[in-house]
C-alpha positions, 0 to 999 in steps of 0.5 A: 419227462423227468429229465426235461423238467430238470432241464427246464427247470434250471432254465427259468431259474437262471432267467429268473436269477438274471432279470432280478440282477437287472432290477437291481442295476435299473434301481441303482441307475435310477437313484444315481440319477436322482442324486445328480439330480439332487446335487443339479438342483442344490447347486442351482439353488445356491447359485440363486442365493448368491445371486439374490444376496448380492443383488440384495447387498448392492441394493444396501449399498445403493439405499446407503448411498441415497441415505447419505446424498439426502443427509448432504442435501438436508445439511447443504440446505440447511447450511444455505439457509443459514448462510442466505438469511444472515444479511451481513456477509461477515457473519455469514462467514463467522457462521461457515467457519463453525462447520468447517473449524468447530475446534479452533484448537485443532485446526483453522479456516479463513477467507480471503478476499482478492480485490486490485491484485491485494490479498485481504482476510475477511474472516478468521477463525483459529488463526493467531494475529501474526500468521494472519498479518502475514497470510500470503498465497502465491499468485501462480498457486491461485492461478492453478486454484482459478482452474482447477477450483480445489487444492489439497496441499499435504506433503512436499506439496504444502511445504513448497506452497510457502504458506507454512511460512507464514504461519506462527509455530502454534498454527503450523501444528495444526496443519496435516493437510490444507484446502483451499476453495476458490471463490467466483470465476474462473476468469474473476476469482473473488477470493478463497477459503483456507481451511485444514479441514472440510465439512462433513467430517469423515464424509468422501472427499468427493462429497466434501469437494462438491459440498464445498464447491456449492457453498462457494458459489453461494459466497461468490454471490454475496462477495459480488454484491458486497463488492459492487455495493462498495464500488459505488458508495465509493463511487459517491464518495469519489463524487463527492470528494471531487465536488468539494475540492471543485468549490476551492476555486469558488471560494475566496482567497489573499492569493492564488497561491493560498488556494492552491495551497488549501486545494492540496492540503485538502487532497493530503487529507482525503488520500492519507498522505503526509506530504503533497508538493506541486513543482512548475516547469517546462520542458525547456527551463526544466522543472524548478528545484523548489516547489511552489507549494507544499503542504503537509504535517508539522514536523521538525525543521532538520527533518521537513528539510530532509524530506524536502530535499526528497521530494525534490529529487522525485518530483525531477525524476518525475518531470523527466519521465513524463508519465504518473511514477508509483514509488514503493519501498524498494524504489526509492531505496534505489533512488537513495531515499532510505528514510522518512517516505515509506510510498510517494507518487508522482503525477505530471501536469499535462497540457497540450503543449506538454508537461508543465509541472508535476505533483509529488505525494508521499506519506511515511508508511509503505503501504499502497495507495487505493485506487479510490486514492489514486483516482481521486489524486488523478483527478485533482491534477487534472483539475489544477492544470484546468482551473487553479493553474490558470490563476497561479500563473498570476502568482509565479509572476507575482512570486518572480517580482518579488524572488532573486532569479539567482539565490531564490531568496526574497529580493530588495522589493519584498524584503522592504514590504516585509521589513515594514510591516514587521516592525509595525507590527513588532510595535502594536504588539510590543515585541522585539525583531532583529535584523542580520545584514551579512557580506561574504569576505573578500567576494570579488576575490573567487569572482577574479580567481574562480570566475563569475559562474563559480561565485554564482554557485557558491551564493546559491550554496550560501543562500541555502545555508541561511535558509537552513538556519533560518528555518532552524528558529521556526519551521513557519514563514515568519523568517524571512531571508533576503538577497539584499544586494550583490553578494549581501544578504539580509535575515529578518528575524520577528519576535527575536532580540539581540541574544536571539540574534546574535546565536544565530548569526554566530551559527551562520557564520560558523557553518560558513566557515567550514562549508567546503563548496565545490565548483566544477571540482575545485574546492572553495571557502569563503567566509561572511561577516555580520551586523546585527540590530534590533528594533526597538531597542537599536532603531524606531522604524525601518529605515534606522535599523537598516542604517544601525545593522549595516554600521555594524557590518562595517565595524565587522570587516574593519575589525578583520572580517569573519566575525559577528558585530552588534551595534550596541558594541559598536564605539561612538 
């Protein structure tokens, strides 16, 4: 029994060794399990955290965002609040451009108004004069601004627009980048901002972008208005402007001419232009070379000649053409007109049966025409062809009975209505008027050589040498210069004694002497004789001092010809 209970023994003893190993195993099994567990569950937390971390800091992100959208919206607001109240558009304006160039010094902003194709600044702020006398964006940028509604130029871009150009070296330093914002439609762009910088400063350009665009639209608005306002008290004014120049024709004048005369000196005024010269012609006489009335400025005589001879050749362009010619700086500088007239404008006379003459405007400087100007200009021609025209005709009739068809000089018939009534009233007044009486040497002579066409032309070439030299006295219509008969000439000179007289009849002569004229390429010369007398001195009344001046002329070309005579060296 002994022997079996060791056995026994040793048994339960190894069972009960082996079931505590199990435990052991179990418990460690258990604990790695609990630390799985552990790490599962820390694991999973920390994944939460982060989650709810960045969702917490988008929703940060998110507040920030709507933070900055309501502080755009309270300055956007306020800003058109600002911007609606004040009722004067430029002061709006001035009041944007404090936004957007707070410092003056470190940059600038400006806004252009587009109005007929023409760039105008409306307000500036940190511009110098020069840059905003020469301000220009190109019209294939402002089509791309039309568009695409904001540029932002830096780089080679700003360099290409051309702007920086026509900066002053002062404003180029202040340009790193420049923005430009369209104002109004696509189709109807009113005008834009320029400016260096956007508002707010160090907002997105996004926000800027839109902000900008807004405050655009509230412009746009403003301008339209302005604009429409504009167009028709300009409107009125054009009405206005019409209707007085319609009551010419209801008032009373000497003559038709002196009317028309007044008509246009009136329209020179209203439309700021030096000179205005109507021409009369068909299309088969062609367009006459003098105007029947010009009207403008006091001038010298050498330089009122000058711009004549101008208008002359424009009006003749003009007449040829057939339709309304806009001249600028650079076409009449093609056409030869380099001096004096900086902008013209030539309108034909139409009625039904054609063309019948045309108006030639001009003035010294180049800038354009408005199109209130040009309206109005439009207008007075039509109202001469259908009102003021009818009575002028009487006066180019009038004016032919009393004008040589040849030399365009006044002829015998005014001549001796002139004559009269200077020398009464030379005696009411108890001044002096002196007579020239001039005969061109040995005439026949070209006639015989040249033939009959060539001494025409070299009688209208010395027509215009008296003319010339007569208006070199005075610039008014007291000279009067006369084709007397066949190739003798008469200049009738109130208010002029012998001395007077005979310094420009030396003048004459002289000037004659070494003219060159040309016919049909050959070259002649000829040379004049003149006999001069002065009332009261030499004659009491008309008939004497025609009789005294021609004794004068006679010694003149018994003494040999080319030479000056006045009758108080004449030998009894």
């Amino acid at each position: 029994m002994g022997a079996v209970e060791d056995v026994f023994g040793e048994v339960f003893e190894a069972v009960d060794q082996s079931v505590a190993g199990g435990y052991v195993v179990a418990l460690a099994l258990v604990c790695l399990l609990q630390y799985v567990l552990y790490v599962y569950r820390l694991t999973l937390e920390r994944k939460r955290n982060q989650e709810y971390r960045s969702e917490m800091d988008g929703l940060e992100v998110e507040l920030e965002g709507v933070q900055k959208d309501r502080t755009l919206s309270r300055l956007e607001n306020h800003i058109l609040r600002e911007f609606v109240s004040e009722t004067d558009l430029p002061k709006a304006l001035e009041l944007l451009l404090l936004r957007y160039t707070p410092n003056r010094d470190e940059g600038f902003g400006v806004f252009v108004e587009i109005e007929d194709h023409k760039q105008v600044v409306v307000h500036s702020r940190g511009l110098a004069d020069e840059s905003l006398s020469k301000l220009q964006v190109d019209s294939a940028l402002l089509e791309m601004l039309a568009v695409q509604r904001l540029l932002m130029l830096e780089g080679s871009k700003l360099q290409e627009s051309g702007i920086l150009e026509d900066l002053s070296l002062i404003d180029r330093g202040k340009v790193q980048r420049l923005f430009l914002v369209a104002i109004g439609e696509q189709n109807d762009l009113l005008g834009f901002l320029a400016a260096t910088s956007l508002y707010p400063t160090g907002a997105p350009h996004e926000q800027q972008f839109a902000l900008a665009n807004r405050l655009m639209t509230s412009v746009a608005g403003n301008m339209k208005r302005k604009q429409t306002l504009e167009s028709q008290a300009g409107q009125i004014r054009l009405n206005s402007e019409m209707l007085e120049l319609r009551a010419f024709v209801d008032q009373r004048f000497d003559t038709p001419v002196q009317m028309t005369e007044q008509f246009l000196s009136d329209l020179r005024d209203r439309i700021s232009a030096d000179r205005v010269a109507l021409y009369l012609g068909t299309r088969d006489a062609d367009i006459s070379s003098r105007a029947v009335a010009r009207c403008g400025k006091p001038m010298q005589s050498h330089l009122q000649q000058r711009w004549e001879t101008h208008e002359d050749s424009l009006a003749k362009e003009g007449f040829a053409s057939q339709q309304p010619i806009s001249y600028n700086r650079d076409r009449l500088h093609r056409m030869g007109v380099d001096t004096l007239i900086g902008r013209a404008l030539v309108l034909p006379l139409v009625q039904s049966q054609g063309t019948i003459g045309t108006v030639c405007v001009s003035r010294g400087t180049s800038g354009p025409f408005t199109d209130a100007e040009l309206e109005l200009t439009e207008w007075a021609c039509n109202h001469l062809v259908g009102t003021i025209l009818k009575a002028l005709n009487y006066a180019v009739v009038e004016r032919q009975a009393q004008q040589d068809s040849l030399t365009e000089l006044a002829n015998r018939r005014q001549f001796d209505q002139r004559l009269t009534r200077e020398l009464a009233n030379a005696a009411a007044t108890g001044t002096e008027c002196s007579l020239l009486l001039l005969d061109l040497d040995h005439f026949k002579n070209v006639n015989d050589t040249f033939g009959h066409q060539a001494g025409d032309a070299v009688l209208r070439d010395v027509a215009k040498i008296l003319v010339d030299e007569a208006t070199r006295v005075r610039s008014d219509d007291q000279t009067l210069t006369a084709r007397y008969g066949g190739e003798e000439m008469a200049i009738l000179l109130p208010g002029i004694g012998p001395t007077g007289a005979k310094r420009i009849a030396e003048s004459i002569r002289s000037r004659v002497e070494a003219a060159e004229f040309e016919f049909q390429q050959q070259k002649l010369q000829v040379t004049l004789s003149v006999g001069i007398a002065s009332f009261p001195r030499d004659a009491i009344n008309e008939h004497e001092l025609i009789a005294a001046a021609d004794v004068a002329l006679y010694e003149a070309k018994s003494a040999g010809r080319n030479r000056v005579v006045c009758v108080d060296t004449v030998a009894v």
